[in-house]
Every structure is written in C-alpha cells, then in structure tokens.
N, C-alpha and C positions, 0 to 999 in steps of 0.2 A: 713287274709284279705289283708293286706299292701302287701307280696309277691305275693299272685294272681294278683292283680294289676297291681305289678312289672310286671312278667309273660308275663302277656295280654299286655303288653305297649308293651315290647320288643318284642314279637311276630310277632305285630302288624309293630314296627318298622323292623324289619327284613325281614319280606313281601314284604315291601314299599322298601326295599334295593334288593330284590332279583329283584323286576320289574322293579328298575330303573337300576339294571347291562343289564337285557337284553336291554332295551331302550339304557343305553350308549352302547354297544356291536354291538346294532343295526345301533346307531346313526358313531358309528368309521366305521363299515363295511361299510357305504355310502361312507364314505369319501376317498380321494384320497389312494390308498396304501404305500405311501413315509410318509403319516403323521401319523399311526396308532402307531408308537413308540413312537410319540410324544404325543400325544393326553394318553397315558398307564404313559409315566412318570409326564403328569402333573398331571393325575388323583392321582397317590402315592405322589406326591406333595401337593394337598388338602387333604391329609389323615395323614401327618406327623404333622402337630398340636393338631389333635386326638390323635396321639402317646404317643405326649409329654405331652398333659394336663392329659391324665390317667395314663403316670408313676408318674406325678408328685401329684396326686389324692392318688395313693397306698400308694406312698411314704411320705405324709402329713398323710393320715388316720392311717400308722404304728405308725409315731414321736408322735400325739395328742392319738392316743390310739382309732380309732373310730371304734366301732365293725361292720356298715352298710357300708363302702366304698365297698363290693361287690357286697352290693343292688344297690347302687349308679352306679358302671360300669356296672352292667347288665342292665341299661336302658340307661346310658350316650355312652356305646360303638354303638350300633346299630342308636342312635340318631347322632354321629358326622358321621358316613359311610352314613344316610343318606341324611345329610347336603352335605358330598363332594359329592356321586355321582348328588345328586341333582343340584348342583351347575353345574358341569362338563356338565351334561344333556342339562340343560340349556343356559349353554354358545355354546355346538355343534350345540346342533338344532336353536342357536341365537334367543330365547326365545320359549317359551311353551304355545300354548292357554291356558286359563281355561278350555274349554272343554277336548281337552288333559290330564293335571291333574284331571281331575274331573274321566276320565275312570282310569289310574293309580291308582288311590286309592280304587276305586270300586274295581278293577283286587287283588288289593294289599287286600283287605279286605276278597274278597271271599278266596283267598289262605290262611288267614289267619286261616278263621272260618272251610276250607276242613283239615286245620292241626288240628284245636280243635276237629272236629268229628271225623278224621280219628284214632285222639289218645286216642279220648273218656273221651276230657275234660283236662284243662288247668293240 
C-alpha cells in the first residue's frame, strides 16, 4: 500500500514536471535569444541543491543503515525538479495567476491518470 502511494505521488509529481518543462520551454522561447543560455544555466543552478541533498540522503541512509532511502528519493527526486522548475517558471513569467496554475495541475493530472490507464494501473 505505502509503495502504491509512493508510485501515485511521483507520478503525479513527475506530470507536474513534464508541464512545467514545457511552460519554462515555452516561457525561454518568448524571451529575447541572447538570454536563453542564461535563463538554461540558472535553471541547473536551482537544480544543484537537489543534487546535493539526495547524495547527501544516500550517503546518510548507507552510514545509519536505512533500508527506505529509495522510497524516500523516489518521491523527494521529482518533488525538488518540481520545486526548481517551478520557481524558474515563475520568476520568467514574473509570477503565475491562480488561474494559470489551477489549468497546469488539471493538464498535469489528466497526464497523469492517461499514464495510469494507458499502463493499466499504477
């Protein structure tokens, strides 16, 4: 039961990341062309704290012995990717209605539940 959950988080979280690459994708293609380099390394910029808290997660779970640290990354990896593009999204487009967000998650959810039937179940 505790893995399906897992599963469905991350799924769900990973949804939510694949719509917000296109929205930042969408949100850089606006933007001027001298700055798309730019806008690509800050994004791996809010991605490198993610990096280091999950080496530093495996590397803790190895020393204390904890047998769930890849239950743990399998919902913490797709949750920090969607913290930074999130952030990122929101700093381009110099913030995001509610409405806005409210269709991303809707978009983000259907994708989710077309993966759970296409695959015929978690």
């Amino acid at each position: 039961m505790v893995v399906t959950v897992m599963k469905f988080a991350s799924l769900l979280m990973w949804s939510y990341a694949a719509i917000l690459l296109v929205c930042w994708v969408r949100a850089v293609g606006a933007q001027d062309r001298k700055t798309h380099i730019g806008f690509f390394v800050e994004l791996m910029a809010a991605l490198v704290p993610l990096s280091c808290a999950a080496v530093v997660l495996v590397m803790l779970g190895a020393v204390i012995g904890l047998p769930s640290v890849v239950g743990v990354l399998f919902v913490m990896l797709p949750a920090g990717v969607v913290v930074s593009l999130g952030i990122e999204v929101r700093r381009i487009e110099h913030g995001a209605s509610d409405r806005l967000e409210s269709l991303r998650l809707a978009a983000s959810l259907c994708l989710a539940f077309s993966v759970i039937a296409g695959r015929g179940g978690i």
